[in-house]
N, C-alpha and C positions, 0 to 999 in steps of 0.2 A: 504494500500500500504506500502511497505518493504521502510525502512529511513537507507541508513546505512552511518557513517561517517568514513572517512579513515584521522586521524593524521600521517602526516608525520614530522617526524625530519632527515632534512638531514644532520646534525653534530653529531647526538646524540653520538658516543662515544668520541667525543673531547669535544663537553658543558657535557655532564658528567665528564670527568676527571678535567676540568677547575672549575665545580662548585663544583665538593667533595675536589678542593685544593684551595677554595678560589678567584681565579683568575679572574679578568675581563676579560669578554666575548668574546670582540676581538677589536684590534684596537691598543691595549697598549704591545702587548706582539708581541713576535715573531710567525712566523705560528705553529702550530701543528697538529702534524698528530700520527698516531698510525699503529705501523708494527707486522708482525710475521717472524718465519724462514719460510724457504722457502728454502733445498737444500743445506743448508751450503750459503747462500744470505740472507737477511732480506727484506722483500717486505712490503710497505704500504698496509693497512688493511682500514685505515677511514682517512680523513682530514676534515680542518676547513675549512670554507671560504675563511679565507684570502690565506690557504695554494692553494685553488683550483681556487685562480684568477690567482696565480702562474704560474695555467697548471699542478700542480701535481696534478695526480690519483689516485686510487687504483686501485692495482698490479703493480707500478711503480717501483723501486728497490729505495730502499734509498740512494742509490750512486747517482742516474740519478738525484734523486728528491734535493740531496744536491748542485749538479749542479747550480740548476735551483734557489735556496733559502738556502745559505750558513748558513743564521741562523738560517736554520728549526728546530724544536724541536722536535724529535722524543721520544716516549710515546711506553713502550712494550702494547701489544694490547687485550683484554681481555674481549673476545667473553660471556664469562659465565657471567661475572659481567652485559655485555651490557646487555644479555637474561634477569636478575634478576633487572635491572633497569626498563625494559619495564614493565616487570610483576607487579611491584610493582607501575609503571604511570597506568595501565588498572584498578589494584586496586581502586588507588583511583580515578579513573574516574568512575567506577562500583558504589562506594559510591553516588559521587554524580552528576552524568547522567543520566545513563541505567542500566537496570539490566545486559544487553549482552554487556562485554565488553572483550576483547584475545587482545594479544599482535601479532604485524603483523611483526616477527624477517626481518630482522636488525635494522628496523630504523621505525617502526609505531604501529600502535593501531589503532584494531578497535572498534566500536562502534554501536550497532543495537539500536538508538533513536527511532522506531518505536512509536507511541501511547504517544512518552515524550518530543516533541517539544512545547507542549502547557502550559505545567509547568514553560518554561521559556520567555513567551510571541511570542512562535516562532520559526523555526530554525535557524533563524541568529542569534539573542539576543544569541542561545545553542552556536555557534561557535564563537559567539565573545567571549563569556565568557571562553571558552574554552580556546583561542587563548592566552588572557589575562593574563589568568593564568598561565600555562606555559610559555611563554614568560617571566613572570614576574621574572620564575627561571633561566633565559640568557639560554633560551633553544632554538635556532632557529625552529620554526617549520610553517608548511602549512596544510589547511584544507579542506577538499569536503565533501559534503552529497549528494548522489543520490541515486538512485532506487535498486542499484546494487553494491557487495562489490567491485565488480572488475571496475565498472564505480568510483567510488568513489576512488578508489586506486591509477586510473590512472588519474584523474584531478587533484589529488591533487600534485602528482608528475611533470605530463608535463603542468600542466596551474600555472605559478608560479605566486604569488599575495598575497601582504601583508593583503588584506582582506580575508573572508569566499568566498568560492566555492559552490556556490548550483546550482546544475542542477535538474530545475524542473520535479516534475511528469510525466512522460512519454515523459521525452525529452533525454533520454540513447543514442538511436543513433542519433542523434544530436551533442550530444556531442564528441563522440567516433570518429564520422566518421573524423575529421580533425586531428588526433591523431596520432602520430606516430606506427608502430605493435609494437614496444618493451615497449609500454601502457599495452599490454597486460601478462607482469611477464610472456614470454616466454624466453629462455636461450639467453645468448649473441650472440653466435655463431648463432643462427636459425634467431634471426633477422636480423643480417648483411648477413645471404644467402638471405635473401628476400629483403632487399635491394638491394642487385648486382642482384637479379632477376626484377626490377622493382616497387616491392611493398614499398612504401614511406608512406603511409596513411592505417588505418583502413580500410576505403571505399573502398579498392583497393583491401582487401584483404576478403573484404564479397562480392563484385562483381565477384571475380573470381570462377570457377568450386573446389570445394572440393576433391574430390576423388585425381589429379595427387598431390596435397601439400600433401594432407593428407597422399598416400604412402609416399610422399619422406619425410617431418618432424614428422609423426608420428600423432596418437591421442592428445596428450598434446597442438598442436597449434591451435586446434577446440574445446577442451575442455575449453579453456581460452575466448577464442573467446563467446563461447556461455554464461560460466559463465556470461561475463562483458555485456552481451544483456539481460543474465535473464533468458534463454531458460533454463539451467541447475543449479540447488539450489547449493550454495554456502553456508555450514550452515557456520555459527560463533559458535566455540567452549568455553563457556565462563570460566573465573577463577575465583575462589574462594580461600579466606583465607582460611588456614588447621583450625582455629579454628574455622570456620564462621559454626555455626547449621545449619546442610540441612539432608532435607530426599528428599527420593527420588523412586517411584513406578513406576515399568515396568509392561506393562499389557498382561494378556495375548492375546486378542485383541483389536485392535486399534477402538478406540470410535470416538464418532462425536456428538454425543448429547447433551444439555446443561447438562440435566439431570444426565446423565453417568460423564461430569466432576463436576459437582457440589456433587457427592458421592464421587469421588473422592479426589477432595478439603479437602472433610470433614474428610477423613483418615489420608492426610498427618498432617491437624492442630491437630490432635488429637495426632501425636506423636511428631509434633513439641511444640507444651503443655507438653508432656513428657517430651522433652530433655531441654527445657526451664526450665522446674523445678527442673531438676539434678543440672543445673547451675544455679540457683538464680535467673535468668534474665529473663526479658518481651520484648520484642519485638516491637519496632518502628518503624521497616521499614519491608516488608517482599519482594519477590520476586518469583514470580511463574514461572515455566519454563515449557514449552510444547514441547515434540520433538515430531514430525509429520513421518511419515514413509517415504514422500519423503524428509527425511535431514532437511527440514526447523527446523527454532529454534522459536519458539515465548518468550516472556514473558510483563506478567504484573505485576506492582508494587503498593502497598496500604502501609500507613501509619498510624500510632497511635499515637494520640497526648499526652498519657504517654504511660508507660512500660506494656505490654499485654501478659498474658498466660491461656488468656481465648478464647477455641477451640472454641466455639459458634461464640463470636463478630470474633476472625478471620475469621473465612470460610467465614459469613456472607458480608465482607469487599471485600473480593474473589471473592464470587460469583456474586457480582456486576458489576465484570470487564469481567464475559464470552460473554459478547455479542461484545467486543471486540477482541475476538479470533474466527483468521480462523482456522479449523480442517482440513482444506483440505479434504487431501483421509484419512485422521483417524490419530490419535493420541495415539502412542504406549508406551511413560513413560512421565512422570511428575514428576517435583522436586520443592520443595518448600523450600527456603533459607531465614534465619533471617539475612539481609542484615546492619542490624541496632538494635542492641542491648542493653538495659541496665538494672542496678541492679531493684531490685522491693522492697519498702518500706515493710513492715510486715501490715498485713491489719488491720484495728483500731477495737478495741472487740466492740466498739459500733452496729458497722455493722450488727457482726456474730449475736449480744443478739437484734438484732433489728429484726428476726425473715425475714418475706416477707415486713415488713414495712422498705425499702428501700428509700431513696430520691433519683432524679433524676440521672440518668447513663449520665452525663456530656460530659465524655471522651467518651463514646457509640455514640452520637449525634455530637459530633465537628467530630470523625472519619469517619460519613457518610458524613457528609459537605465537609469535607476538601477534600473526596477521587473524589466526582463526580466533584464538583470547582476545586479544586487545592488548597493546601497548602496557598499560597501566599495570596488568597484573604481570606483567614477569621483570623481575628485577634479581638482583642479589646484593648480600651485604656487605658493607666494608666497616672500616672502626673510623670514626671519628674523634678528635683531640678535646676528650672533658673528663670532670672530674667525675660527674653523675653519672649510673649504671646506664640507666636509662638512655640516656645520650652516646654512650660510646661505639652504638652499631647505629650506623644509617642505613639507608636504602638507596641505590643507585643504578642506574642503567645497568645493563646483564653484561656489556663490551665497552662500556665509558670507560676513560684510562684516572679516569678519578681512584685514587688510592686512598684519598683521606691521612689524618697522623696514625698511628701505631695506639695502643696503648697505655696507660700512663701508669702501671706496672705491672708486676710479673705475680699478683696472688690469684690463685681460681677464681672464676666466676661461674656461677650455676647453668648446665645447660637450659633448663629451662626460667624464663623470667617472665613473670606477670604482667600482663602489659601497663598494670597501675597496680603501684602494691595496696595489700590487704590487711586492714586491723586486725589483729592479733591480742587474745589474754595473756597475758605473760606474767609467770612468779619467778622475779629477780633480786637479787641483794643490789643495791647501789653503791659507789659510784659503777665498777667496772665488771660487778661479778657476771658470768654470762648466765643464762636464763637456765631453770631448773623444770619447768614447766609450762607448757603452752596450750591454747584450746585456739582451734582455725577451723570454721563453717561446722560448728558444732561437736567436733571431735577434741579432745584430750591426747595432747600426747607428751609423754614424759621423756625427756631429755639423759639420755647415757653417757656423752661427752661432748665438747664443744669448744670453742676453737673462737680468739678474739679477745677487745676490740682491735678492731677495724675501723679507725674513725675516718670521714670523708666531709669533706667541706663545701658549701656553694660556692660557685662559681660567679664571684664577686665579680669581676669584669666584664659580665655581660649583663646586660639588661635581660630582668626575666629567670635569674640563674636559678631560682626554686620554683615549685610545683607551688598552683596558688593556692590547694588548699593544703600545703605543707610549707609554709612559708621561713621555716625555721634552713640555716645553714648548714646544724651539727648533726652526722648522722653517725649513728657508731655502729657496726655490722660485726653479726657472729655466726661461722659457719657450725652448726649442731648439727646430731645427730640421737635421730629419739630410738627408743629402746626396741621396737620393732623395725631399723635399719635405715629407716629413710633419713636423707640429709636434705637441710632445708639451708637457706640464707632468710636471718630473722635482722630488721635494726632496731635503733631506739631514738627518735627523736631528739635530742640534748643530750648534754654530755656524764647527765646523771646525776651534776652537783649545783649548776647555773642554772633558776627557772628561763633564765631568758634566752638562754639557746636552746627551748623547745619545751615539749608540755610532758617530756617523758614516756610520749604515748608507744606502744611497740606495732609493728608491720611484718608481714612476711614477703619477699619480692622474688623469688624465684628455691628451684628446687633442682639439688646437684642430679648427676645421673647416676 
């Protein structure tokens, strides 16, 4: 099923001009707005929020509108710059979204997450992150994902909400149907005739007979209509950087078979291998695109966990993902775009004089993991330089040459550890004696020998160096072992004798092997 997400920004060329001049966002400044000529007159083009609680619009005259907000700010207005801001927000949404991402001129972007919501645990997690982000840049914006670009276009516009908009799978008209008709990106004029005609809602205007509207407004108000249901493909056109490597094959008939795109596949990675090697560079990200002869767009996206210009392991990475594409009624070009790019080390002569005596294809194997799972789950650990347990393994790419520090010394640590330690009873003697007795998730277990302290200190130099609901620095650690053999790592809050380096309280944080 088609996911397509509609970003709306309904300030965008005021949070543009205010963020390329520094300016906070609103609230601190006087209203702005952005005009053009008009006739020997200057008319408003876009305004901000504050300018549109005002009651100013666009197409309002800037006389009317200085009326109404004596301190308005008026900004000359600059259509081509907005064009080339958008283009350049699909960019990097393309990077790192979807491979189908267009700009939706004046004021959005769309987005075909089809097959890429699960990369980010979801489609909400995709549009909170989304939202997040841009937000982050004082950029007011709103968000939908449904079935349909033009469902998706119009929730996100007439359902206003500072969270994600998702309209479930096959719930289009549902949604549509309480919707005002000027949901459907028909001209201003043709909605307000259909208002003064009765029609107020969506539902009003697919219960009515077709034929008498359709002479008087034209094809254009059933073509929108059907779009936003589905009945008629709405492709997304997507954008590419001028220097972004793509090839791209038109066929002479449109195929359907796995077979037919998997030959296929294998021609374009053979010249994307070409052009990869003109430029020095390997390939990380790739992007396949399917155009279908009724208009649809498809694509799917694989990854390489180094730099790749090897035609084989590509296609093969490809050919994995055809059983995720619908061919429809046939598939008449395909393009293949290196979406993620970088340089490639010189290959070691060890290699080349090692003949067929090869060691294992590393990056071969994480590439097929990474691509069926998802990126996110496959990693491995390394040690990072702290003084806290918790902190000294991180997680990192499965082939990063990230090492991290070592260590910071040489006493055991538990193979297993808690991923948040656990309050613990404990009967101890203070300051340093080690515990003689413990109860953990309602069990009793009596201590045979033990081993400690261990004292360990927060990590004064960073901001954040303790846990905040353990806000104390002094821990002291004892490795025990109770009387039925199991060894555990138990601390103690404070140092046993000082209330203020801790409350005394004891934890259990991991269990030896």
């Amino acid at each position: 099923m088609r996911r397509v997400v509609s970003l709306y920004l309904p300030c965008w060329p005021t949070d543009r001009i205010r963020r390329k001049a520094g300016r906070p966002p609103e609230g601190d400044l006087a209203p702005l707005v952005t005009a053009l000529p008009d006739h020997g007159r200057r008319v408003i083009a876009a305004v901000d929020e504050e300018a549109r609680r005002l009651g100013i619009a666009a197409g309002m005259t800037v006389t009317k509108a200085r009326s109404l907000a004596p301190e308005l700010d008026v900004v000359d207005a600059d259509p081509e710059g907005d064009l080339d801001g958008l283009r350049r927000l699909a960019l990097w949404a393309g990077k790192r979204y979807a491979p189908i991402v267009a700009p939706d001129p004046p004021d959005g972007i769309w987005l075909d997450v089809t097959g890429c919501a699960h990369l980010f645990e979801g489609e909400v997690p995709l549009l909170k992150d989304i939202l997040r982000r841009v937000m982050a840049t004082g950029t007011a914006c709103q968000i939908a994902v449904a079935d349909t670009a033009g469902c998706a276009h119009a929730v996100a516009r007439f359902v206003p909400s500072g969270r994600p908009n998702v309209v479930e799978q096959g719930a289009t008209r549902k949604a549509l149907s309480i919707l005002p008709v000027s949901a459907l990106r028909i001209e201003p004029g043709v909605a307000d005739e259909l208002r003064r005609m009765g029609f107020e809602r969506i539902e009003q205007l697919v219960a009515a007979p077709r034929a008498p509207l359709a002479k008087r407004f034209g094809r254009q108000l059933y073509k929108r209509l059907d779009q936003a249901f589905g009945h008629v493909p709405e492709p997304i056109d997507p954008v590419f950087p001028i220097e972004m490597p793509r090839v791209r094959l038109g066929l002479l008939e449109p195929i359907g078979t796995a077979d037919a795109i998997a030959q296929v596949i294998g021609d374009l990675c053979v010249e994307m291998a070409r052009k990869l090697m003109q430029a020095g560079t390997g390939a990380r990200r790739l992007d396949l695109h399917f155009e279908r002869v009724d208009g649809h767009r498809q694509a799917v996206r694989v990854g390489t966990a180094t730099p790749s210009r090897d035609a084989s392991h590509l296609s093969k990475l490809l050919r994995q993902k055809i059983e995720a594409v619908d061919p429809g009624l046939g598939i008449e070009a395909m393009s293949l775009v290196a979406s993620l790019t970088q340089a490639m080390a010189a290959s070691q002569v060890g290699t080349i004089l090692a003949g067929d005596r090869h060691g294992p294809d590393l990056a071969s194997i994480v590439d097929t993991l990474a691509n069926r799972f998802g990126a996110r789950r496959l990693y491995r650990s390394a040690p990072r330089e702290s003084t806290m347990p918790e902190r000294e393994v991180g997680f990192v790419a499965p082939l990063s040459g990230h090492e991290g520090g070592g260590w910071t010394d040489d006493l055991p640590r538990p193979a297993r550890m808690l991923s948040r330690p656990e309050p613990v009873e404990v009967m101890a003697m203070l300051p340093d004696h080690p515990p003689a007795m413990f109860v953990w998730r309602g069990r009793r277990h009596r201590i045979a020998q033990a081993d400690g302290p261990e004292r360990l200190h927060g990590e004064w130099w960073r901001e954040g160096g303790h846990e905040a609901d353990m806000p104390y620095a002094v821990r002291d650690y004892f490795q025990v072992e109770t009387s039925t053999g199991g060894r555990y790592w138990l601390f103690r809050l404070g140092d046993g004798e000082l209330p203020s380096t801790g409350p005394m309280r004891w934890f259990i944080h991991g269990a030896f092997a």
